[in-house]
ZADO-1210 file (C-alpha; in nm, 4 decimals, padded with zeros to 6 digits):
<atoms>
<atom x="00.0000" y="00.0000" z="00.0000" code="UNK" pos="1"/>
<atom x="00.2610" y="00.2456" z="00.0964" code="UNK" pos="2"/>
<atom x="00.4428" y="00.1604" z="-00.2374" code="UNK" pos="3"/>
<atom x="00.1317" y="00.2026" z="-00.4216" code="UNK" pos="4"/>
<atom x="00.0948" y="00.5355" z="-00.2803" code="UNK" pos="5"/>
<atom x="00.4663" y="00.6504" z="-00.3124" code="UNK" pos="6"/>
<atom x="00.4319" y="00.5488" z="-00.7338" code="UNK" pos="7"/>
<atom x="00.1058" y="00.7317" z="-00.7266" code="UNK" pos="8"/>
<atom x="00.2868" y="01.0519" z="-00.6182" code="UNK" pos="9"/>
<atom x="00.6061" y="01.0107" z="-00.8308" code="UNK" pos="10"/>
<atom x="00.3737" y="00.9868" z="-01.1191" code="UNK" pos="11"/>
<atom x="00.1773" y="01.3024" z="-01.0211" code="UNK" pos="12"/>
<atom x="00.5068" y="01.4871" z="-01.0254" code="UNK" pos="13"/>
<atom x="00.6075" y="01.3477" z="-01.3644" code="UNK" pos="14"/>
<atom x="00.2837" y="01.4479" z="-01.5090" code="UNK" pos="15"/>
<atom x="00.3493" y="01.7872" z="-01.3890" code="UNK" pos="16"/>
<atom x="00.6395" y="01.8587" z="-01.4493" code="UNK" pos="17"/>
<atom x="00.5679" y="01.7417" z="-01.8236" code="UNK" pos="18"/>
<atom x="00.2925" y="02.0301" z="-01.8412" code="UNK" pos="19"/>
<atom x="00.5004" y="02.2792" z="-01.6637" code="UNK" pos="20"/>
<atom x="00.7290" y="02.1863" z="-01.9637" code="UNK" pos="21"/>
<atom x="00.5022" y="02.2701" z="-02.2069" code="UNK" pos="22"/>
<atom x="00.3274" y="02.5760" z="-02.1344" code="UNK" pos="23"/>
<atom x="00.7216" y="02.6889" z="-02.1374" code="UNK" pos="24"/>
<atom x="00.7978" y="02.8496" z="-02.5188" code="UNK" pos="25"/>
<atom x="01.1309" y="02.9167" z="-02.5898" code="UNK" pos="26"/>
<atom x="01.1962" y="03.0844" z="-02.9543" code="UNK" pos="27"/>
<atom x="01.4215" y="02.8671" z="-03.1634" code="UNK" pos="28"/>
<atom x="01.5744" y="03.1503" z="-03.3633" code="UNK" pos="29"/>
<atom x="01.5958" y="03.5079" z="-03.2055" code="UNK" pos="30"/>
<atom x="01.6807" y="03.5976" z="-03.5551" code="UNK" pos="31"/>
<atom x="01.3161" y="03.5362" z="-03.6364" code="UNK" pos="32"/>
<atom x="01.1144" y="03.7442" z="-03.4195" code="UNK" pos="33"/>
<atom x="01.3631" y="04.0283" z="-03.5178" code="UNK" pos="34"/>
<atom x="01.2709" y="03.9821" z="-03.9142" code="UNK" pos="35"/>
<atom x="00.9153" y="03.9280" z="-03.8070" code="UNK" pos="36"/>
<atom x="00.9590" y="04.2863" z="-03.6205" code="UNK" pos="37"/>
<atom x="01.0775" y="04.4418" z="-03.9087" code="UNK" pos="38"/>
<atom x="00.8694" y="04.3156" z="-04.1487" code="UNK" pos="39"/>
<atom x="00.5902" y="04.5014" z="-03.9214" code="UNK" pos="40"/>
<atom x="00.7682" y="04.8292" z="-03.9412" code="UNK" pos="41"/>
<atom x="00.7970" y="04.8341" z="-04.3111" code="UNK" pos="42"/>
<atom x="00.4287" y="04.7363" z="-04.3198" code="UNK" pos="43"/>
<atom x="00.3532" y="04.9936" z="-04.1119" code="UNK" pos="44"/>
<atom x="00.5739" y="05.2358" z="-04.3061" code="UNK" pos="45"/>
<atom x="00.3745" y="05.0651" z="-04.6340" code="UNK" pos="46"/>
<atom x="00.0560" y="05.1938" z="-04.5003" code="UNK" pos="47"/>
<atom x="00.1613" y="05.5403" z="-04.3928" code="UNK" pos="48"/>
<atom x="00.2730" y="05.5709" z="-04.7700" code="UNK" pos="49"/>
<atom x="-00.0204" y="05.4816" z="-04.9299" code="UNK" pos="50"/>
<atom x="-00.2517" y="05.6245" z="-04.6953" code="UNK" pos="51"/>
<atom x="-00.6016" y="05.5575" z="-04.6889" code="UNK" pos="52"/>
<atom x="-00.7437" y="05.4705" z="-05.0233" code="UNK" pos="53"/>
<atom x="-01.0704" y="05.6631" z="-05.2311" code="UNK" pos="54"/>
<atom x="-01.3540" y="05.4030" z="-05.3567" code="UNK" pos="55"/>
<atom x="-01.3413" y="05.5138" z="-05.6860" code="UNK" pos="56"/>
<atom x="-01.7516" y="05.4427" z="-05.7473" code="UNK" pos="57"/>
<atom x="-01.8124" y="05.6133" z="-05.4530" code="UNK" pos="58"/>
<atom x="-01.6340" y="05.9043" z="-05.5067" code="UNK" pos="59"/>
<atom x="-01.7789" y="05.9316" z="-05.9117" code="UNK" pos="60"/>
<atom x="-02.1166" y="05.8570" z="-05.7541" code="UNK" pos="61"/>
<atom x="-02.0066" y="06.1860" z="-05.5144" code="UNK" pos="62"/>
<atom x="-01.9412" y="06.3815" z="-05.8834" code="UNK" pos="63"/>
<atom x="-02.2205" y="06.2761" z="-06.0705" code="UNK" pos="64"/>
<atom x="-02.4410" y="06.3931" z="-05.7531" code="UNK" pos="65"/>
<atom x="-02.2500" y="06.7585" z="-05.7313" code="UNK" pos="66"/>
<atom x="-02.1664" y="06.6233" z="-05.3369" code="UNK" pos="67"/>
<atom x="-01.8442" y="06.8660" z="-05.2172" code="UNK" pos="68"/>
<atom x="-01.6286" y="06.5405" z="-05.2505" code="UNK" pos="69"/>
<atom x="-01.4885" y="06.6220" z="-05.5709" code="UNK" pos="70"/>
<atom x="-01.1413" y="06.4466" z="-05.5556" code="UNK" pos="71"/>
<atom x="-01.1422" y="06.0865" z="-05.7206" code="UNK" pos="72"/>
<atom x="-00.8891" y="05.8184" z="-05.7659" code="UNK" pos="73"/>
<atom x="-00.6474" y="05.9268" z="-05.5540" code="UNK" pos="74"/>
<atom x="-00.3543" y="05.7052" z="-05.4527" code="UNK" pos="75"/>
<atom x="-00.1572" y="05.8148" z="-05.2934" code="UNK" pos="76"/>
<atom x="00.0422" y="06.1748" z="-05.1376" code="UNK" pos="77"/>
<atom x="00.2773" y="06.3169" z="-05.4021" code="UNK" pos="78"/>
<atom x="00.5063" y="06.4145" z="-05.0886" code="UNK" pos="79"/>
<atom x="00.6236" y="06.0079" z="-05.1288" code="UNK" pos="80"/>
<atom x="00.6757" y="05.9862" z="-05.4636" code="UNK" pos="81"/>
<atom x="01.0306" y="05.8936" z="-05.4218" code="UNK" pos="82"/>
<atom x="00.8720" y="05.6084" z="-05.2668" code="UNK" pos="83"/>
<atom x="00.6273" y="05.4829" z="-05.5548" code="UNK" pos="84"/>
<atom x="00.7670" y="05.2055" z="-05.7064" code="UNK" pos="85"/>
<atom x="00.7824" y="04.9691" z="-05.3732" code="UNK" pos="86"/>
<atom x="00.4364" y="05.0451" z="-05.3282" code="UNK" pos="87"/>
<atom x="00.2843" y="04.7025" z="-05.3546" code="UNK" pos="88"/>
<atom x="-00.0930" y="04.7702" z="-05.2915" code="UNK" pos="89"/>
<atom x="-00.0765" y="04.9349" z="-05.6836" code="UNK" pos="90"/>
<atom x="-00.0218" y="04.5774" z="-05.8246" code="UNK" pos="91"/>
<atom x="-00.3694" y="04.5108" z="-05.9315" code="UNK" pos="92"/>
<atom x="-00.3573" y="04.8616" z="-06.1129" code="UNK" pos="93"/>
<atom x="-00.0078" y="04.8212" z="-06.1684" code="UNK" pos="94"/>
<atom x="-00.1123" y="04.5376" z="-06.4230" code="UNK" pos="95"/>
<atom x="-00.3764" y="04.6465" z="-06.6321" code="UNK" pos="96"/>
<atom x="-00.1837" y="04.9738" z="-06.6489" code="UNK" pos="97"/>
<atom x="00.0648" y="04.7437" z="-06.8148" code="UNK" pos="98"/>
<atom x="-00.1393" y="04.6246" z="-07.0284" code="UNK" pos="99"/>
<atom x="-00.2798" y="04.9259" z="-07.1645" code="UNK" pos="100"/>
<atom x="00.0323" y="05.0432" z="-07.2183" code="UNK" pos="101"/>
<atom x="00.1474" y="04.7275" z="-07.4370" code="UNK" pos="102"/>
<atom x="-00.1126" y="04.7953" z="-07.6552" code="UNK" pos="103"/>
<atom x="-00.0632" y="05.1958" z="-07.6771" code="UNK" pos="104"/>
<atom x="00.2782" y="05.1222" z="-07.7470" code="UNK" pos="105"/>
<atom x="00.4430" y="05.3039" z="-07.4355" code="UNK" pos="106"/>
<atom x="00.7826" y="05.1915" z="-07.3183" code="UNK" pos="107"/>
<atom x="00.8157" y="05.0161" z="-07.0515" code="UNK" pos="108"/>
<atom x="01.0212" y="05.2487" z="-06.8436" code="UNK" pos="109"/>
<atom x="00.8794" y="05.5469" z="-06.9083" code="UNK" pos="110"/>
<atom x="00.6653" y="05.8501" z="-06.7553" code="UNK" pos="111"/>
<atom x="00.3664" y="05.9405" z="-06.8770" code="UNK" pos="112"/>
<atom x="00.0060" y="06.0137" z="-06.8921" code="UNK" pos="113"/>
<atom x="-00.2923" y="05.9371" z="-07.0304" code="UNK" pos="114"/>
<atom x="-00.6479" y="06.0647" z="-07.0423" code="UNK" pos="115"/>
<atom x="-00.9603" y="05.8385" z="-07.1316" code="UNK" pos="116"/>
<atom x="-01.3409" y="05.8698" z="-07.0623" code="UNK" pos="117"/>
<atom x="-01.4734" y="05.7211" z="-06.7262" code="UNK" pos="118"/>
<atom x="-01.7976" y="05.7355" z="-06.9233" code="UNK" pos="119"/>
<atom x="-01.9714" y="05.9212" z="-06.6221" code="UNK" pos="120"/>
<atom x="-02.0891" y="06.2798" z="-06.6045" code="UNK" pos="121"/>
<atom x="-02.0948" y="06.5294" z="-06.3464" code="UNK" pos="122"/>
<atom x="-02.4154" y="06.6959" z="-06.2301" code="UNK" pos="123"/>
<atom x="-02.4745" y="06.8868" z="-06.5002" code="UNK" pos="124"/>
<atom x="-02.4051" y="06.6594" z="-06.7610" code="UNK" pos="125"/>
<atom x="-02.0558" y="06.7009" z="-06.8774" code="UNK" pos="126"/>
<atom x="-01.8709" y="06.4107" z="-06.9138" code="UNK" pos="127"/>
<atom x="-01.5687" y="06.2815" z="-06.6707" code="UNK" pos="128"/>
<atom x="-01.2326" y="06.1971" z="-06.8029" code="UNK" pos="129"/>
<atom x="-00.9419" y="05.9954" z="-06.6458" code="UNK" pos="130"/>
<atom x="-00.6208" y="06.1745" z="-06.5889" code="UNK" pos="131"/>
<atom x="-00.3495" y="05.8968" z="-06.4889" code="UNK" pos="132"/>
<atom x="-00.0164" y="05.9031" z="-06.4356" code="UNK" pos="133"/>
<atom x="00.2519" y="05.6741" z="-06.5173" code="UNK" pos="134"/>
<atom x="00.6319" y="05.6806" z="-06.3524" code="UNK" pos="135"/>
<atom x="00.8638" y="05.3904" z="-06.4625" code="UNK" pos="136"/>
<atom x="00.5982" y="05.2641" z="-06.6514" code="UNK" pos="137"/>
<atom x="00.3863" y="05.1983" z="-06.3402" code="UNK" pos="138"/>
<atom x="00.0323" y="05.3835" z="-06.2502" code="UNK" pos="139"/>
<atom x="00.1152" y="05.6097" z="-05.9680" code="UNK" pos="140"/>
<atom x="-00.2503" y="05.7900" z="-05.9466" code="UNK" pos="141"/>
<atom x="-00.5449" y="05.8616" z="-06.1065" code="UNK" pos="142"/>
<atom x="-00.7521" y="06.1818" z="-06.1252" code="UNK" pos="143"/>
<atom x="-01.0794" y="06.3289" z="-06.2109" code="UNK" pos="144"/>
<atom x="-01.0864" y="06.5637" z="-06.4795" code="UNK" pos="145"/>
<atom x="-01.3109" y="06.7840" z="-06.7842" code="UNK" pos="146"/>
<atom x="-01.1834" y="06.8898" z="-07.0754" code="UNK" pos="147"/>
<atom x="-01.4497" y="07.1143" z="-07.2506" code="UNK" pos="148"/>
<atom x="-01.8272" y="07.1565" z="-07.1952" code="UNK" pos="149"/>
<atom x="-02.1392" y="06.9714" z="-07.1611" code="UNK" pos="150"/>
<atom x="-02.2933" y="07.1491" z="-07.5065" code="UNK" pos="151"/>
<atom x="-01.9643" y="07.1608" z="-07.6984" code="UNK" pos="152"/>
<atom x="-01.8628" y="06.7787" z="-07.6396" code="UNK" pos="153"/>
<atom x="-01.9863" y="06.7143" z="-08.0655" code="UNK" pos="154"/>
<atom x="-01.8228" y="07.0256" z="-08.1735" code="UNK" pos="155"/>
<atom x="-01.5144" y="07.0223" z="-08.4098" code="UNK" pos="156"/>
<atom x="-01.2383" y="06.9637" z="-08.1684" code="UNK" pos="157"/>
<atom x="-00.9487" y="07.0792" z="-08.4224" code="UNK" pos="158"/>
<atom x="-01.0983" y="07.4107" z="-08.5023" code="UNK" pos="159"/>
<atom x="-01.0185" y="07.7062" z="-08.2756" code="UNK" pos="160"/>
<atom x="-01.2981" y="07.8776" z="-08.0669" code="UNK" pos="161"/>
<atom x="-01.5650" y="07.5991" z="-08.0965" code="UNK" pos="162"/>
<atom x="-01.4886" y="07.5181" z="-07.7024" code="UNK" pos="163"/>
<atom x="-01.4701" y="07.1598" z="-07.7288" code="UNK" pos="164"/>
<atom x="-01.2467" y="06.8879" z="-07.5596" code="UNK" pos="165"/>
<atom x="-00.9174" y="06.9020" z="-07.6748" code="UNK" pos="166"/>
<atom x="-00.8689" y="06.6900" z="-07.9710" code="UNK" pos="167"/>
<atom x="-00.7145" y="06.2863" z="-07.9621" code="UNK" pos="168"/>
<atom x="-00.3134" y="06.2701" z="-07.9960" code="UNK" pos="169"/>
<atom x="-00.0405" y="06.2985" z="-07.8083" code="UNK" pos="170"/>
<atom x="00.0700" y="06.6514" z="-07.6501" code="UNK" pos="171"/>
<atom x="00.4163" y="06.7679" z="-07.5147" code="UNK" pos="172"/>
<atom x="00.3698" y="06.8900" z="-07.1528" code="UNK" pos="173"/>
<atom x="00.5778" y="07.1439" z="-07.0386" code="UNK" pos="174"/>
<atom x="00.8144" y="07.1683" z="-06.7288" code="UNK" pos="175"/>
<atom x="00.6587" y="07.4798" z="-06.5172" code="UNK" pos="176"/>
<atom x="00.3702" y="07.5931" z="-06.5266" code="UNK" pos="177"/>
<atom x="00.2383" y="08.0213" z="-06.5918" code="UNK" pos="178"/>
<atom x="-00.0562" y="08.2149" z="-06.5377" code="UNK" pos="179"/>
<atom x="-00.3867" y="08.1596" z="-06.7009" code="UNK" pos="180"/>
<atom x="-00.4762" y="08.3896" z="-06.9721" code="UNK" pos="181"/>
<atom x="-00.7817" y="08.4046" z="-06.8388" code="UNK" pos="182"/>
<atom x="-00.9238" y="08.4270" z="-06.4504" code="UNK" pos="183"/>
<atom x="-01.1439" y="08.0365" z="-06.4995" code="UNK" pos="184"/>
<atom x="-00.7586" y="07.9164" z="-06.6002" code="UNK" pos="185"/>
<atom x="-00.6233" y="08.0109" z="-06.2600" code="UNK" pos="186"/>
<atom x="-00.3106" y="08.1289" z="-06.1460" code="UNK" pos="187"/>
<atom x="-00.1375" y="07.7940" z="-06.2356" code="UNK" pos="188"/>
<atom x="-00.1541" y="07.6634" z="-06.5880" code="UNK" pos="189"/>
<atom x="00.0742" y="07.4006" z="-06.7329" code="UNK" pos="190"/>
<atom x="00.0754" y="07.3854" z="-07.0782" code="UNK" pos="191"/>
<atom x="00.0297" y="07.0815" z="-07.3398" code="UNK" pos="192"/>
<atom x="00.1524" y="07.1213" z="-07.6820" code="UNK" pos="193"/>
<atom x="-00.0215" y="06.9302" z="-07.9774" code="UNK" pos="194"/>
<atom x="00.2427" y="06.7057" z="-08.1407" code="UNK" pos="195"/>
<atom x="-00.0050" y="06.6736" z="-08.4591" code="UNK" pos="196"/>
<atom x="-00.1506" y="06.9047" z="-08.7037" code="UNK" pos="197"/>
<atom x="-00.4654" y="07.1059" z="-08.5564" code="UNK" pos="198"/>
<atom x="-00.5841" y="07.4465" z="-08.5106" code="UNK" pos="199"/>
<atom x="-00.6339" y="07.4003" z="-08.1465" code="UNK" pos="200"/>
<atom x="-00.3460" y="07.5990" z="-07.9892" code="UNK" pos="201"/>
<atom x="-00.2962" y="07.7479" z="-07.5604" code="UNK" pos="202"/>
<atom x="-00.4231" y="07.4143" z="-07.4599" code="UNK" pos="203"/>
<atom x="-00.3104" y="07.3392" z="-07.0652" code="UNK" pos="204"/>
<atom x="-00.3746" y="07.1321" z="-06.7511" code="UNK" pos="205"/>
<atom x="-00.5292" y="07.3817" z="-06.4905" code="UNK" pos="206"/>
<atom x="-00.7865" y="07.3210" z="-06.2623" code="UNK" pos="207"/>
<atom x="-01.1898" y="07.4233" z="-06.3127" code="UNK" pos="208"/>
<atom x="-01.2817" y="07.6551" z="-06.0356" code="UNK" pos="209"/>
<atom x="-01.6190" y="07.6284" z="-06.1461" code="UNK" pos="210"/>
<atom x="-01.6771" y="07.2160" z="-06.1854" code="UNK" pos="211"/>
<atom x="-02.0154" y="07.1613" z="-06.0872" code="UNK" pos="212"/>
<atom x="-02.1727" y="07.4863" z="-06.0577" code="UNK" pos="213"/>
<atom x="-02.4352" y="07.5728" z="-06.2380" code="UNK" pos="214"/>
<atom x="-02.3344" y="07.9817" z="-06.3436" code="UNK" pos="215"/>
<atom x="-02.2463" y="07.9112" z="-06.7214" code="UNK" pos="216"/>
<atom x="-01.8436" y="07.8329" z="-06.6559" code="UNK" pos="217"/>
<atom x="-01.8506" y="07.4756" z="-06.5752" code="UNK" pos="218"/>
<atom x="-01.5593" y="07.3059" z="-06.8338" code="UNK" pos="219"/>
<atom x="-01.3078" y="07.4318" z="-07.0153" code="UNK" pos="220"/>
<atom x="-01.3090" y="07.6156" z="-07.3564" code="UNK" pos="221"/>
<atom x="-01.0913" y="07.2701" z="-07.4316" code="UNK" pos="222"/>
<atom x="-00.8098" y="07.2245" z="-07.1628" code="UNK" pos="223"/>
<atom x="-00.8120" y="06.8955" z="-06.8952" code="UNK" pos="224"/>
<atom x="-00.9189" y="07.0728" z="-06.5962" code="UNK" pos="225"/>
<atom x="-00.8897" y="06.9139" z="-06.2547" code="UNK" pos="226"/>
<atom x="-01.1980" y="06.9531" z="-05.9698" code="UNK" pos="227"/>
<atom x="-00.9939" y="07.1180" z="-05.7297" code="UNK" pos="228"/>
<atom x="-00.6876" y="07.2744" z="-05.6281" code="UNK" pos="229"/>
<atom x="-00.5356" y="06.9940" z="-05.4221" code="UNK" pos="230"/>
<atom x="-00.5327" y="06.7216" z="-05.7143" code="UNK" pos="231"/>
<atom x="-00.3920" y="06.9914" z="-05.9040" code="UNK" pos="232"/>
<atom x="-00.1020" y="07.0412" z="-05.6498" code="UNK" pos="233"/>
<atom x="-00.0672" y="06.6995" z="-05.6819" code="UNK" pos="234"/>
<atom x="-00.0465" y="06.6569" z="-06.0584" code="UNK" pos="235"/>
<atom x="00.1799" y="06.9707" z="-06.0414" code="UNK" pos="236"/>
<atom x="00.4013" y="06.7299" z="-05.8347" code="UNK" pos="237"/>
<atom x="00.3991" y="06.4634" z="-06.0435" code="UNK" pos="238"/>
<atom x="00.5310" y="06.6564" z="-06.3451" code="UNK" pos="239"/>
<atom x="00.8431" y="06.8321" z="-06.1474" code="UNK" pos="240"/>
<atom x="00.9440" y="06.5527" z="-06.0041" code="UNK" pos="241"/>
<atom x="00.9100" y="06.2714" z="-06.2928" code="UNK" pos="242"/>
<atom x="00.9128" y="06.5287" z="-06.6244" code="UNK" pos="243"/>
<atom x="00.6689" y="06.3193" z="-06.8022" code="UNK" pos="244"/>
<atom x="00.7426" y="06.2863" z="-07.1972" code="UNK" pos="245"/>
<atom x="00.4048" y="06.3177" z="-07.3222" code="UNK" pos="246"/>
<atom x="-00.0084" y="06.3069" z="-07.2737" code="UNK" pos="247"/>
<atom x="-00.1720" y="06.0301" z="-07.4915" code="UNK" pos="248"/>
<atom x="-00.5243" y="06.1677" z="-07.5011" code="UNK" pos="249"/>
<atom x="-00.7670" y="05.8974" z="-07.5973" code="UNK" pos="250"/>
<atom x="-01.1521" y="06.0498" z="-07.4925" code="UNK" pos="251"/>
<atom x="-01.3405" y="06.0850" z="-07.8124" code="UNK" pos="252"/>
</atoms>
């Protein structure tokens, strides 16, 4: 009996001790929860980068509704564009953007941009284009834009004075930007130079300080006007820092 019970407690011990063993965890490679630690900061870093990201149907439906919302498509803050091309959330974008370009033709490596239809209108029917912008061959942001009026959008887009969007082709865009010619132009106007035959001439990228409102001005008498000052900053930023060789304009 006294055996019995001395074996009874020697196996109670055992068994605890083996539990008291395993509730113990003891890392097999420091060097692993270091890389693990890292790998946190630089997603961390990641996300400060790329910031919080714009629904893009949201923010049309926001357009097309005149809501005060009026930036779309934006990516990401042209303070990090240094930092661009390790930005890894772009690779869905990064691939179609690739694609398109194939097909267009555009080197691989190169900066550029591009404007095509979103095939939406604002609030008072004038239609929405695409500005997007292309460093190293990879999309880098997108952007809202007009480019003429909603009543000119069937007039003659190579013939001066008819008011409509600027005509298809690809346009030189210049390094600094000047003052508008005229007040709706703004105080910052970069201008885009035709790089085809057409009487359309003082064609620009400015911003539309009347998008959406309903006093006769909304559009452009034919540049690619932004929605608002801030995207324009940040297109601005995009052409000192990356000198973009050329607009592709694809809208009608």
């Amino acid at each position: 009996m006294l055996f019995r019970s001395i074996l009874m407690s020697l196996t109670c011990l055992a068994i605890a001790s083996s539990n008291a063993n395993t509730e113990v965890k003891v890392p097999t490679n420091i060097n692993s929860l270091e890389s693990s630690e890292n790998l946190k900061n630089r997603a961390d870093k990641l996300a400060s980068v790329t910031g919080e990201k714009i629904n893009s149907s949201n923010t049309i439906e926001s357009l097309v509704t005149g809501e005060t919302n009026n930036s779309a498509f934006r990516e990401i803050s042209m303070s990090d564009m240094s930092q661009i091309t390790t930005i890894q959330e772009l690779n869905k974008d990064n691939k179609k953007s690739q694609r398109v370009s194939t097909e267009l033709g555009y080197q691989r490596n190169s900066n550029y941009m591009t404007l095509t239809p979103t095939r939406q209108v604002n609030s008072l029917g004038n239609p929405l284009y695409e500005l997007s912008l292309f460093a190293n061959g990879q999309l880098v942001g997108r952007y809202i834009s007009v480019s003429g009026r909603a009543y000119t959008q069937d007039r003659d887009r190579n013939r001066s004075g008819t008011e409509a969007p600027l005509p298809d082709g690809r346009y030189k865009v210049a390094t600094a930007t000047s003052r508008g010619s005229i007040p709706e132009a703004g105080d910052r106007f970069l201008p885009i130079q035709p790089l085809f035959g057409t009487g359309r001439s003082s064609l620009g990228i400015h911003y539309d300080p009347s998008f959406n409102q309903n006093n006769g001005e909304d559009g452009t008498s034919g540049c690619v006007a932004l929605t608002n000052r801030e995207d324009l900053s940040q297109v601005l930023d995009y052409v000192h820092i990356y000198r973009p060789q050329f607009l592709d304009v694809a809208i009608r």
